[in-house]
VOTI-596936 format. One record per residue: x, y, z of N, C-alpha, C in turn; residue in one letter. Coordinates in steps of 0.02 Angstrom, whole numbers, plus 50000, padded with zeros to 5 digits. Layout:
VOTI-596936
XYZXYZXYZA;...
***
This chain:
VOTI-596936
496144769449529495634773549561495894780549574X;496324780949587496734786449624496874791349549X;497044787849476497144791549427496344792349415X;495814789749432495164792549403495004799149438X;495294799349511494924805349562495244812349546X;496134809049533496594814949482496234818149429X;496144813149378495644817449325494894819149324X;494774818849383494034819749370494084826549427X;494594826749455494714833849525495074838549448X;495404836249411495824840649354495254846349307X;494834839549294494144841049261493754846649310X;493544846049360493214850249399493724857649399X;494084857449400494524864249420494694868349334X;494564864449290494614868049228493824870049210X;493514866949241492644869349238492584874449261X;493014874949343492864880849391492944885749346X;493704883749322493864892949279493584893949239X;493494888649187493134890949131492294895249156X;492214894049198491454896649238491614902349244X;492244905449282492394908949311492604916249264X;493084910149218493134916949150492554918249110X;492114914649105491384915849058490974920249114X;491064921449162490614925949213490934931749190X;491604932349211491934938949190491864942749159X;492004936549079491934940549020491074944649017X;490554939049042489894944249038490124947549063X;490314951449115490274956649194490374962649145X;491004958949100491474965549045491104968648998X;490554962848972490024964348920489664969648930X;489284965949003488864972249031488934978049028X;489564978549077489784987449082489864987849007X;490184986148970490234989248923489374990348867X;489154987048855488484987448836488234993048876X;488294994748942487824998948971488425007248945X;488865007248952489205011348921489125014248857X;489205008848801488895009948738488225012448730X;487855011348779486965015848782487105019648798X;487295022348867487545030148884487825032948823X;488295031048785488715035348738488165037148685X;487885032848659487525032448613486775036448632X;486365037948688485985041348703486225049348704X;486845051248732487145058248740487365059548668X;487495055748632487775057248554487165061748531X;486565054448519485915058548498485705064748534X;485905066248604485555070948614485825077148615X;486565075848602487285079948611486775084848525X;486685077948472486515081748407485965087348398X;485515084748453484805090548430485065095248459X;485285094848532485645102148588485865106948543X;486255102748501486695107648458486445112148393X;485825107648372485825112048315484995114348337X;484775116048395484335117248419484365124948442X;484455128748387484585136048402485095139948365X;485245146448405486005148948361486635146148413X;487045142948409487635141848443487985150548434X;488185147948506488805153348527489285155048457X;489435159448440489695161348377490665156548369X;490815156848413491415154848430491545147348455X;490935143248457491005136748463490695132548417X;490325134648377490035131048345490475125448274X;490285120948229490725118648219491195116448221X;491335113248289491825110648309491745102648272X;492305099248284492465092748251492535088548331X;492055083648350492005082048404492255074648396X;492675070448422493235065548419492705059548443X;492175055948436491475053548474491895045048485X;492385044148425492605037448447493125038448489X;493245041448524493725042848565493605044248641X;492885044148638492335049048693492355041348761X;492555046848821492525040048883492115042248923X;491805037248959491415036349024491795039349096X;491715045049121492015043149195491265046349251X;491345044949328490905045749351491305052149380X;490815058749393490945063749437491145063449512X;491295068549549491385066249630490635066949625X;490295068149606489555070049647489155064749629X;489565059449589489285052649556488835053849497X;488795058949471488715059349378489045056549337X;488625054449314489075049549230489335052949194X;490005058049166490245059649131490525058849064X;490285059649018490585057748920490955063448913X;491685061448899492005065848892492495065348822X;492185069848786492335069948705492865073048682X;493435071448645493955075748640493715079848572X;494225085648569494005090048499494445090548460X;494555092248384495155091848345494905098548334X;495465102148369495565106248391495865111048314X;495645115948288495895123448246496355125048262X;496965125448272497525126948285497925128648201X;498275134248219498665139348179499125135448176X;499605130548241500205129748238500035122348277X;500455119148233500415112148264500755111448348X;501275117348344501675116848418501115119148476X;500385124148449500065124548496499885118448559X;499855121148622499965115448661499265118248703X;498545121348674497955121548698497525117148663X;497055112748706496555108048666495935110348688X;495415105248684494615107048710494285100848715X;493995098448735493445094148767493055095348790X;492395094148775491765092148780491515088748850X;491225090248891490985085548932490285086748945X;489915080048932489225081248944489125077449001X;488635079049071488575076349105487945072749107X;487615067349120487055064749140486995063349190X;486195069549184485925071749266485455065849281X;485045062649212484605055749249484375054849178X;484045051249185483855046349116483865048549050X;484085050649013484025055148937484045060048965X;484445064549001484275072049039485125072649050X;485175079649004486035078848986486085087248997X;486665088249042486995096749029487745095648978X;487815101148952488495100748917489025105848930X;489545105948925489965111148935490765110348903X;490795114048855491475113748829492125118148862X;492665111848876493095115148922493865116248873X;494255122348893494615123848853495265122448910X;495855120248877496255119648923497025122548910X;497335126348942498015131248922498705130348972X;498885126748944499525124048964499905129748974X;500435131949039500605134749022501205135249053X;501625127849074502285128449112502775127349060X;503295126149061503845123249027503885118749010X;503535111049039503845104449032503305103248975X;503235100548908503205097548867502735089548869X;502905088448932502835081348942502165078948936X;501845074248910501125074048899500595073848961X;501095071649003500705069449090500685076149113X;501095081249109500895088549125500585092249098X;500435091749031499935096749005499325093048997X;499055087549036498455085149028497975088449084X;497385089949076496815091049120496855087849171X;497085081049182497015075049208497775075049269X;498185078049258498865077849282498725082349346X;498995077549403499235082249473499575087449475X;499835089849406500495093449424500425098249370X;499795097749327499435104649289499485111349293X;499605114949270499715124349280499735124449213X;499365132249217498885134249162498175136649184X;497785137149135497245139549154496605135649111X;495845134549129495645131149093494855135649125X;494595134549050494115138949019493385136749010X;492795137349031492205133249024491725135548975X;491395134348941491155137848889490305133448888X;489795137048886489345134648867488855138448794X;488715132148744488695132948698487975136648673X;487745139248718487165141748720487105149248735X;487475150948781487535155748830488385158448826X;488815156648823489515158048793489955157948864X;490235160748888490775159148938490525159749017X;490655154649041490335151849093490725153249165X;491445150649142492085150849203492685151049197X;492995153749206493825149449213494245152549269X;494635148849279495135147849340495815149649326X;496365149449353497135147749347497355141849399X;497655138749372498125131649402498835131449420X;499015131149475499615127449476499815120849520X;500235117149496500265110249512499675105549531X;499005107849493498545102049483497965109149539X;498275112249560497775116049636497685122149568X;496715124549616496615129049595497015134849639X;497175141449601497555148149639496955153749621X;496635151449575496215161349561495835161249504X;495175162549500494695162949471494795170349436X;494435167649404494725174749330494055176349291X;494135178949239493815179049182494215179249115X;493785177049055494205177149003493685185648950X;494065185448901493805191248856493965190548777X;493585190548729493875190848651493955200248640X;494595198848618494885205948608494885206748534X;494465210348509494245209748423495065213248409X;495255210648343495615214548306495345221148263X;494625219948243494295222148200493765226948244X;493575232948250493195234548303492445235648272X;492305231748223491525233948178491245227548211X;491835219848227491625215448216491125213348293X;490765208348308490685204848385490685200548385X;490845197548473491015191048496490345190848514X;489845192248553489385193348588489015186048582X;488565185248621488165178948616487775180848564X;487215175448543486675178748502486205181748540X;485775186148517485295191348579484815186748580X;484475182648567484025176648573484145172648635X;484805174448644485005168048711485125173048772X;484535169948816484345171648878485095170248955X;485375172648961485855171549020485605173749074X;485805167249106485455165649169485775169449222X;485415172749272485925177549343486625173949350X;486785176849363487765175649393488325172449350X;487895172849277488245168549230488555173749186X;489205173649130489345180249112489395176149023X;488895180749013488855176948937489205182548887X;489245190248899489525195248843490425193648874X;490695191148790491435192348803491785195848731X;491195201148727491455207248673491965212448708X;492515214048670492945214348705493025223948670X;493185226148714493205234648687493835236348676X;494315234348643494885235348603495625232248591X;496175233448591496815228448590497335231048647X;497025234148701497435237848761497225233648817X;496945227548812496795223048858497575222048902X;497555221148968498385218148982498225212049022X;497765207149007497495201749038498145197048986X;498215188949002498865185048961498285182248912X;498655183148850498105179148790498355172248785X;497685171148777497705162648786497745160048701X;497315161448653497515159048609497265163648570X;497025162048473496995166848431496285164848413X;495775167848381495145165248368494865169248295X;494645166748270494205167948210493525168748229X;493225175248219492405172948223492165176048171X;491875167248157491395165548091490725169748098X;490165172048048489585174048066489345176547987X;488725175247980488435179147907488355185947905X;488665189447937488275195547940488965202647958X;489575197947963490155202147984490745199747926X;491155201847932491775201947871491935194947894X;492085188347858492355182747902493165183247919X;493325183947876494135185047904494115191347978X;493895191548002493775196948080494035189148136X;494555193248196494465188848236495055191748296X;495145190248341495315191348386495825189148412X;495965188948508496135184748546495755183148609X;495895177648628495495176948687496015177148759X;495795181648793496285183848852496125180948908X;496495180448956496295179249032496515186149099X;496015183949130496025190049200495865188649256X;496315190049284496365184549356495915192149392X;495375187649448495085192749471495155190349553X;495425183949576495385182449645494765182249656X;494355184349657493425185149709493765181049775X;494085183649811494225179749885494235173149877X;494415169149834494395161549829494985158749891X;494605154449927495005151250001494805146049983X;494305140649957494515133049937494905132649900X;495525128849916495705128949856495395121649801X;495425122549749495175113549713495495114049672X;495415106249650495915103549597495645104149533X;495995103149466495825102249408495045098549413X;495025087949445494545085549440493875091249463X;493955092249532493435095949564493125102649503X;493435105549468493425111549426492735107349349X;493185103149352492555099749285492005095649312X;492015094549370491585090649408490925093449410X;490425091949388489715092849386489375096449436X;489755095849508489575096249572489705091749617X;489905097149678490215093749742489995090849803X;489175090949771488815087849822488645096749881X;488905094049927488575097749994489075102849986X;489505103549974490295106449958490725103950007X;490705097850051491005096150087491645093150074X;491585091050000492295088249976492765091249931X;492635099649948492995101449930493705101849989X;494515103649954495275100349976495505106750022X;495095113250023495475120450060494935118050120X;494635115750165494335115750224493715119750216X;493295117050278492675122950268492545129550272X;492235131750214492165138650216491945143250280X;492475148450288492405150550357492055158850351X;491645158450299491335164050306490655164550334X;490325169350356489795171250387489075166050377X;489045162650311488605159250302489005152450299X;489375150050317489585142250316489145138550344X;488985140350404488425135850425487715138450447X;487635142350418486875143550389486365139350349X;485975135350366485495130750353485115132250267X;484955140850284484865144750229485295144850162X;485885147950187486385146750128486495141950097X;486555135250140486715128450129486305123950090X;485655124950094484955123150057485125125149994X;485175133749985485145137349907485655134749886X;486505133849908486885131449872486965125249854X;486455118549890486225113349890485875112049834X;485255116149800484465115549758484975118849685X;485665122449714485865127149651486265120149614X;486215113749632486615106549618486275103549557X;486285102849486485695100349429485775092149477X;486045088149501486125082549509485835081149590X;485955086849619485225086149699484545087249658X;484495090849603483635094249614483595087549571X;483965084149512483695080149486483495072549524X;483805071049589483695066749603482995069749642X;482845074049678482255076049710481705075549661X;481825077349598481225076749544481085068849534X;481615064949535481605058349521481155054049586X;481215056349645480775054849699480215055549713X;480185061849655479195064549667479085060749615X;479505060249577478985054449511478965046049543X;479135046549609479195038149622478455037549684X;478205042749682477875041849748477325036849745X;477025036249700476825031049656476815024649685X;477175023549680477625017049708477375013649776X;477535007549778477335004549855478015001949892X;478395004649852479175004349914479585010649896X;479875012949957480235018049953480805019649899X;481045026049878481615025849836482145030049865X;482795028549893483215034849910483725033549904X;484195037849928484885039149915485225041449962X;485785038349988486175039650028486915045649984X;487035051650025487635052849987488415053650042X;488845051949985489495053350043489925058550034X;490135059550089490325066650105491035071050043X;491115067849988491585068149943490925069349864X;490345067849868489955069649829489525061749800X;489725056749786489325052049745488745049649784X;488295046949760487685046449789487645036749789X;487265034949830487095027549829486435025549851X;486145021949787485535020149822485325017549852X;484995016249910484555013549956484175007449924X;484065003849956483744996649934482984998649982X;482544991749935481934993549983481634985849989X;481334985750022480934977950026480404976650003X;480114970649973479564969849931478874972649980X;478524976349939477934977249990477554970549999X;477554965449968477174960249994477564954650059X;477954957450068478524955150144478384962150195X;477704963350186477474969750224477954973950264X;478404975950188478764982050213478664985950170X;478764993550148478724997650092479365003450118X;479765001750177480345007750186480845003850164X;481355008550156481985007450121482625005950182X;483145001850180483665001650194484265008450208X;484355010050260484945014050257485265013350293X;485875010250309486485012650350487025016850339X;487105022450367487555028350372488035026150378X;488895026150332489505026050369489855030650381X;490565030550380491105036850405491025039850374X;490705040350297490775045050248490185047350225X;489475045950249489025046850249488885054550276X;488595058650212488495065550238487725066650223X;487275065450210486645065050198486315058350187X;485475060250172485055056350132484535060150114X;484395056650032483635059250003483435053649995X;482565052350019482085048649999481275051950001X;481065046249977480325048149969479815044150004X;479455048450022478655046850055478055042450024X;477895036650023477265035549988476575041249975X;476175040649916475565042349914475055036649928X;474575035749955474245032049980474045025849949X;474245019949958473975012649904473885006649959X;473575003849903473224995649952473644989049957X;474074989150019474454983550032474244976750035X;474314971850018474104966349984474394961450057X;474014958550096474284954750144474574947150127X;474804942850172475024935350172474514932150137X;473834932250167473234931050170472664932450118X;473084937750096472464939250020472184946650049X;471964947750101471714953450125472244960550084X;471624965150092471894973150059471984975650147X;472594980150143472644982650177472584990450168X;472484994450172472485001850152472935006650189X;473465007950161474245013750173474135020850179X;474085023350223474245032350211474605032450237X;475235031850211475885035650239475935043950253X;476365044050323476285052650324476735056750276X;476725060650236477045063750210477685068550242X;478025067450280478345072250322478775064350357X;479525068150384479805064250434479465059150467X;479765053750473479645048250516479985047550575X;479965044150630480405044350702481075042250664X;480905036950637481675031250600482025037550554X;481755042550498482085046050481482515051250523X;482105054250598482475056650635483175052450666X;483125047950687483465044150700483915043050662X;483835041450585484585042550540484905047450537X;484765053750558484835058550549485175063550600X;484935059650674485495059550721486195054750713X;486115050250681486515045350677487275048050622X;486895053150578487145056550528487375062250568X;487205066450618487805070450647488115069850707X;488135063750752488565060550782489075058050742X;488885054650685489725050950631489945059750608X;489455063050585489835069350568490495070950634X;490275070750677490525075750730491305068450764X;491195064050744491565058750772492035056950713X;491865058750615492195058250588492665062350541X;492585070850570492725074750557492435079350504X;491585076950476491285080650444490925087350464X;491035092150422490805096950437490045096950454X;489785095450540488925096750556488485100150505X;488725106350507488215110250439488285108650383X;488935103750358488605099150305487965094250304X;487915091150365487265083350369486585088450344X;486285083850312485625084650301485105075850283X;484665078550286483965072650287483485075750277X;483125071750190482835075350158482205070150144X;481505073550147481165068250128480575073150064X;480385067450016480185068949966479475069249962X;479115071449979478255067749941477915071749886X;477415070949875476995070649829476795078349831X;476565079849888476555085949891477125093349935X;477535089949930477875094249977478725091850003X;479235095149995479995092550018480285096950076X;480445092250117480495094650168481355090850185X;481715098350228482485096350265482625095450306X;483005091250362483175092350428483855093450416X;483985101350471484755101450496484765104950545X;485525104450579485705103250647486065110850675X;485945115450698486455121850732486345120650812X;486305113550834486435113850907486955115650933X;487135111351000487835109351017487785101851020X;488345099750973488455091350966488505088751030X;488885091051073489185087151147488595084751208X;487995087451175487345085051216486785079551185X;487085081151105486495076351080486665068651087X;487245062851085487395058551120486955053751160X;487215057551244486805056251284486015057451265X;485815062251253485085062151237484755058051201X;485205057151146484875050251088484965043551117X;485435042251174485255036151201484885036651258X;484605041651272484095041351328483265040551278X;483385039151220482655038051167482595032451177X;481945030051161481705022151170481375022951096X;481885020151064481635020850980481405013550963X;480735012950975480215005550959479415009250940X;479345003150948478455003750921478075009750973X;478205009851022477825013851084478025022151040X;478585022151028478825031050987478325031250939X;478355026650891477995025950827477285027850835X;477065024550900476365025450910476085032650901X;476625035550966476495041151008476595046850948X;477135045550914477205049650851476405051050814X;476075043850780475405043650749474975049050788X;475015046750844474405051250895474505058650910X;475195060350879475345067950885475265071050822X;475265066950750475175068750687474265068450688X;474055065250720473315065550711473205069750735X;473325073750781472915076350845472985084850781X;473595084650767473945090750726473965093350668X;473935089550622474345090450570474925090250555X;475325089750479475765089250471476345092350508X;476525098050491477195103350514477095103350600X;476615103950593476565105350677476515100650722X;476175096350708476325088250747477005085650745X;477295085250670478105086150678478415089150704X;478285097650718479085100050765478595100550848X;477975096650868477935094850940478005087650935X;478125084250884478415077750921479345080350911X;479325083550892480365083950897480445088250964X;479945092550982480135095951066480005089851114X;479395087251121479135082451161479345073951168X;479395073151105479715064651111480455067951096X;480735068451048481375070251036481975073551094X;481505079551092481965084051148482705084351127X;482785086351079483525085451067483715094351016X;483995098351062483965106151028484435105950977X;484145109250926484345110750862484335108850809X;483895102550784483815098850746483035104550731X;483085108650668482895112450633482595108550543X;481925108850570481375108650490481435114550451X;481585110650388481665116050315481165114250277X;480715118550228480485116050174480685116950127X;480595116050063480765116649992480435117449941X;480385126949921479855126449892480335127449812X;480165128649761480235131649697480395139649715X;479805141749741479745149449761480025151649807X;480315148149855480895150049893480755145249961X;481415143249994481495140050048481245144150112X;481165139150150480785142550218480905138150281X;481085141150347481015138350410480625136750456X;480335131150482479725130050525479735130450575X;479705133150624479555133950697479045133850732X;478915131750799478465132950839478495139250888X;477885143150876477765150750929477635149350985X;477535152851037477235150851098476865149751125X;476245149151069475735148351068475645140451020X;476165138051018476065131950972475895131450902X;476325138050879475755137650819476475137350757X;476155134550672476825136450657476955142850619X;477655144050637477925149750611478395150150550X;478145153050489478615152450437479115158350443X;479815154550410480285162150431480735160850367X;480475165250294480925164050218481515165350215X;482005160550186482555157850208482815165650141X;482425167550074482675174450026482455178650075X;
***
């Protein structure tokens, strides 16, 4: 008996694993299957981008390494494909490469940017002259293939030291680097890197050929660097430099910016909406309004985003899940448009959700700058954002923290708020029933309504007459 319970307990425990390794191996499948779609969607779309116009004269035809191409996620939680290049090089000892990184902002919706990278210490060693290495120095170069030079920096030991610019210094002075005049450059972006002669005293980074039908082809240059400082006080690292975006800028490694607008609500918004990966998730929320359960996103204070769960509307809920932790520096979600809730019973129920803040959203949102203020996040980082159908709206905070505390536990946050809230949105309207239920139920100073327009951001206030007051944040 005792040898049957042996092999039949032997039997069970080679089942377990074998269960255990056949789960795995799917888990491995998955990611990888879902990987292989990402790669394979940015390939295709990497192809039309590219031949969808005149490319930058100086990037085009490149030899892009696609079986070689990896998945990583951004700090700001973007999916990153990052493509190596076989690189034109004169001299095999050259020790500059290039890579590709396309980011995906949301479903088939891809930015690209080719990054150039210039080694430039002594050590040889492969772990130091990688992009990827703590201990990096050199300088590295951003290039967009549309528009032509985008950014570059100088490095040492993995830290940014000084923002620069680069320049093609023609050998040939008939010839140009110039973008094509067809391509529109966008404000603050520097797309001309025609260079006005060989008396440049910027350090040349490497040697360049530019190809073109219409100029001598053997014409070509160098491409230089020029350290310009612009007052740079964060300092960031290599990752942070290719990173898509930093979220709120809170995770950036030099401390918070201590200039005049650091905590300006205003500033903080525009440099917020200036994020392809904030406005895309805000677009992604107006397309959900639709919907009979909420969609949002929690983000943490280092940049990646996490979504919010929601409950079935037929368990007569349609809001979403959020708990804030230590690292919790915002949230975006969205507002229903009006639909017919389906009861236990069979009965229609009929939904108009308000489009604007809820008590519970205020409430996360205090909750979000008490952990700010208790976990060392910068206050004028928190924000709480809600989405609707017609209209996006911000909450943020220029009180004094050391009062709001006590005040938020002197709230009686239940059904009786909820009520009293309804009966102040009826009596009002939107904006204005909202910032007199935040004087009157709330009472808590400084918790400041933003809107969000396309055409420019704006501040809501109440006059003294109760009325509201717009005040444009341009």
């Amino acid at each position: 008996m005792r040898r049957k319970i042996n092999n039949a307990t032997r039997f069970m425990v080679i089942l377990l694993v074998s269960f255990t390794f056949t789960k795995c191996q799917k888990d491995d499948n998955d990611v990888g299957q879902t990987d292989a779609r990402i790669l394979s969607s940015a390939k295709e779309w990497f192809k039309a981008y590219e031949s969808n116009g005149d490319n930058f004269e100086l990037l085009q035809n490149l030899d892009y390494k696609w079986n070689d191409a990896e998945i990583r996620n951004s700090k700001d939680g973007t999916k990153t494909i990052i493509v190596p290049v076989n690189e034109a090089k004169k001299d095999a000892t050259e020790l500059w490469e290039q890579k590709l990184y396309i980011y995906q902002l949301s479903e088939n919706n891809y930015e690209a940017l080719l990054f150039e990278i210039f080694p430039n210490g002594t050590s040889r060693s492969p772990e130091d002259l990688s992009i990827d290495s703590a201990t990096f120095s050199g300088y590295i170069a951003a290039w967009d293939l549309k528009k032509g030079f985008v950014k570059t920096a100088s490095f040492e030991n993995g830290r940014l030291i000084e923002n620069g610019t680069v320049k093609l210094v023609l050998k040939n002075a008939n010839t140009t680097g110039k973008a094509p005049s067809g391509v529109a450059c966008p404000a603050g972006i520097e797309c001309d890197v025609d260079g006005g002669g060989t008396t440049d005293t910027g350090i040349q980074l490497k040697e360049v050929v530019v190809y073109n039908n219409y100029q001598n082809p053997s014409s070509g240059g160098y491409i230089i660097y020029n350290g310009t400082g612009s007052g740079y006080s964060n300092y960031t690292d290599t990752g942070s430099y290719t990173n898509h975006g930093t979220g709120t800028g809170s995770g950036s490694e030099g401390g918070e910016d201590q200039s005049s607008n650091a905590t300006d609500p205003c500033a903080k918004i525009k440099a917020q909406m200036a994020i392809a990966n904030i406005t895309a998730k805000i677009e992604e929320l107006r397309k959900k309004t639709n919907l009979k359960v909420e969609t949002g996103y929690m983000q943490s204070k280092n940049g990646p985003f996490t979504a919010l769960t929601g409950a079935s509307s037929t368990d007569g809920a349609d809001k979403i899940n959020f708990k804030p932790d230590a690292n919790t520096v915002g949230y975006l979600h969205n507002h229903l448009d009006p639909y017919d809730k389906v009861k236990a019973n069979g009965d229609i129920d009929p939904v108009e959700p308000i489009k604007i803040f809820s008590p519970n959203d205020v409430k996360m949102f205090v909750i979000l700058i008490l952990n700010a203020n208790r976990y060392g996040i910068p206050i004028s980082d928190t924000y709480g954002t809600m989405v609707s159908s017609s209209a996006t709206y911000q909450l943020r905070f220029t009180g004094n923290i050391n009062i709001v505390s006590a005040k938020a536990n002197s709230i009686i946050w239940d059904e009786s708020l909820d009520k009293a809230y309804k009966e102040i949105m009826k009596k009002n309207g939107l904006e204005q029933g909202f910032l007199k239920f935040l004087n009157q139920k709330i009472g808590i100073s400084g918790i400041e309504l933003y809107k969000i327009d396309a055409s420019g951001n704006s501040k809501k206030t109440l006059d003294n007459s109760g009325k509201v007051t717009t005040t444009n944040c341009n």
